[in-house]
C-alpha positions as CSV (number, residue, x, y, z in Angstrom):
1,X,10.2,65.6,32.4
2,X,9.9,66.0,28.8
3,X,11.1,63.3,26.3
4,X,14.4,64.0,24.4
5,X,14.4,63.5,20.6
6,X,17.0,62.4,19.4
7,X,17.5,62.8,15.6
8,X,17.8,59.8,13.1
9,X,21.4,58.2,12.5
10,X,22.8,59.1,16.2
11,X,24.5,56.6,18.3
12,X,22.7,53.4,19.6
13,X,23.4,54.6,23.0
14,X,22.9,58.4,22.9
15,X,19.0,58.6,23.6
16,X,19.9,56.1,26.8
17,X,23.1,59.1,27.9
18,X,20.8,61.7,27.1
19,X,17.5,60.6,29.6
20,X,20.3,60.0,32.3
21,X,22.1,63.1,31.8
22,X,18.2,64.9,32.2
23,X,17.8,62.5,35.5
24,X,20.9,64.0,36.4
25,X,20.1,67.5,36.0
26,X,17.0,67.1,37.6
27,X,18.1,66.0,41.3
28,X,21.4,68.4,41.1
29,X,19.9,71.1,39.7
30,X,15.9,71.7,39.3
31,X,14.3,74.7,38.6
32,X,13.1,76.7,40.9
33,X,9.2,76.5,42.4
34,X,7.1,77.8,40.7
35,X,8.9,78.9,37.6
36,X,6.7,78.1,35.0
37,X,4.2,80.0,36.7
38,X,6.2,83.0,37.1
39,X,6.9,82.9,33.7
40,X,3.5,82.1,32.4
41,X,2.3,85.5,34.4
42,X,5.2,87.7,33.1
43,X,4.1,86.4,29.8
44,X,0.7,87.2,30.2
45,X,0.9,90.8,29.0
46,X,3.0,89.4,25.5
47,X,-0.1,90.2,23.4
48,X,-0.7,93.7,24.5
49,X,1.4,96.9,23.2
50,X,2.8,97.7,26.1
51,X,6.5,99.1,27.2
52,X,8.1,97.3,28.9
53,X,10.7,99.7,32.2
54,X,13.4,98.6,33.2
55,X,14.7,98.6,36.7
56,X,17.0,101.8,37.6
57,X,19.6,99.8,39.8
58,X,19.4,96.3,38.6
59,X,22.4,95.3,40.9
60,X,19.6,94.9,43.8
61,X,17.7,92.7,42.2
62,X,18.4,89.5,39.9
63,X,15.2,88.6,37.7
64,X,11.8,86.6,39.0
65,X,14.2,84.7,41.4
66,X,14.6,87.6,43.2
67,X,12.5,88.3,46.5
68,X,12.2,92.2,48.0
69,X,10.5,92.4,51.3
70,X,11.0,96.4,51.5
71,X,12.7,99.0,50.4
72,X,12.8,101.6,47.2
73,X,13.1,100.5,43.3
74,X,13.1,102.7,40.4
75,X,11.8,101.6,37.0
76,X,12.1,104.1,34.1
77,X,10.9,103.5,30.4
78,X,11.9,106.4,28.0
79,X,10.4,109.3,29.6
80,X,8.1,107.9,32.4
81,X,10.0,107.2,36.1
82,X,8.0,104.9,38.4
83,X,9.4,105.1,42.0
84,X,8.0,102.3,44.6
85,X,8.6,102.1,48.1
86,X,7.5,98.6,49.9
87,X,7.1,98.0,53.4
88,X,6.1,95.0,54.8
89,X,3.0,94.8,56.8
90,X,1.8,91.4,58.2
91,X,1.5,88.6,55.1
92,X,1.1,91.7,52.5
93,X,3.6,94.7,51.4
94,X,2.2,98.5,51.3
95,X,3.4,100.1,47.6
96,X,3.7,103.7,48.1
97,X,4.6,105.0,44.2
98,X,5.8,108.1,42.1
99,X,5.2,108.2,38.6
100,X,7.3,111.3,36.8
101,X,6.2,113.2,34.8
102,X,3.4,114.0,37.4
103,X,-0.3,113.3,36.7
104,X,-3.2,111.5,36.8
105,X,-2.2,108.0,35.4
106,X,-4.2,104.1,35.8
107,X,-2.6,101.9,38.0
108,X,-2.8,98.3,38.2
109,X,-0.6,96.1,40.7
110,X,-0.9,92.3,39.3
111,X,0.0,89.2,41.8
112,X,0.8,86.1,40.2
113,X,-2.4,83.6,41.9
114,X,-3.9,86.9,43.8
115,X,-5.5,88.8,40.8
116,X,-5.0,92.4,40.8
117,X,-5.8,95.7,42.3
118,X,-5.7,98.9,40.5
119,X,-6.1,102.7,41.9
120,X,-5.1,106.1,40.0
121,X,-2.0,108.2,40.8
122,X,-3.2,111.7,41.9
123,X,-2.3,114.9,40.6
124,X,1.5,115.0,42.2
125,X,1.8,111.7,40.4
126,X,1.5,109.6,44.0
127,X,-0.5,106.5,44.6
128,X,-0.9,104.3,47.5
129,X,-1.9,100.7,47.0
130,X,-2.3,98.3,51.3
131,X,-2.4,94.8,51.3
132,X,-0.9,93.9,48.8
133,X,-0.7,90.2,48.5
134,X,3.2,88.2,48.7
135,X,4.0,86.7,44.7
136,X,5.5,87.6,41.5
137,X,4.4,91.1,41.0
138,X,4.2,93.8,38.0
139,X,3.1,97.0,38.0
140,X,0.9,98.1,35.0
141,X,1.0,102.0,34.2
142,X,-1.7,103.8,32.3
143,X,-0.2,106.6,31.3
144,X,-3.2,109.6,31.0
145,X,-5.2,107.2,32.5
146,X,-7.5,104.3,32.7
147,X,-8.2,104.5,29.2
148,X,-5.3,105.6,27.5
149,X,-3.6,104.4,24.6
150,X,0.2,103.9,26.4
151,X,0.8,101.2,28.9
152,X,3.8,100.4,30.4
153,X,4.5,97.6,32.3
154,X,7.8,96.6,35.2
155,X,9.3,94.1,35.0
156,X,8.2,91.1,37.6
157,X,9.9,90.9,41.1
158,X,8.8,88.7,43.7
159,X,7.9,90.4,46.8
């Protein structure tokens, strides 16, 4: 745990209240596993110029604690609407994904500890990514492509 500071001219006794109260906090309530991790990943892309979607229907899903084993999300950044639809297969997930407007856009699926894949969307917009490793996941859109100058990013969910 880190070490509490506690400034010059406080009470005798508050450092002493203030490393139990942490002890405390600790055992009642930690932080989840792997946090720091998860947040050290979603973090990752801080230095890039990147936009950052946001998910369509947030109800479904509550931050980097949140774990999606299949189903539909939608993310949508100004005017670019990326649909993914995750099934389960074994350990992995399948992404099937629609990026609107339609076209040939980069795509990059990053695991937290797995690396990443990338693939393009075709024409209609589609793309297809199997095996797709279990962790705190983003999805990194090129928008025009590989090389273009626009990225967006999602924001991370845990599948």
């Amino acid at each position: 745990m880190n070490e509490i500071k506690v400034p010059e001219g406080a009470h005798p006794g508050d450092e002493a209240l203030l490393a139990e109260l942490g002890r405390v906090l600790e055992a009642v309530d930690p932080p989840p596993p792997g946090l720091v991790e998860r947040v050290q990943f979603a973090l990752e892309l801080e230095n890039l110029d990147v936009e950052v979607a946001r998910w369509e229907r947030a109800d479904q899903l509550v931050g980097v604690r949140s774990s999606v084993d299949q189903g539909t999300i939608t993310f949508t950044v100004s005017d670019l609407t990326v649909m993914i639809n995750l099934t389960k297969v074994g350990r992995c997930h399948r992404i099937d994904g629609w990026l609107v407007p339609a076209g040939r856009h980069g795509v990059e699926v990053r695991v937290a500890e797995h690396g990443s894949s990338s693939t393009e969307s075709d024409e209609g917009g589609r793309f297809v990514l199997d095996e797709v490793p279990r962790g705190t996941t983003q999805i990194v859109i090129s928008v025009g492509g590989t090389g273009a100058r626009r990225t967006v990013v999602t924001p991370a969910v845990v599948l």
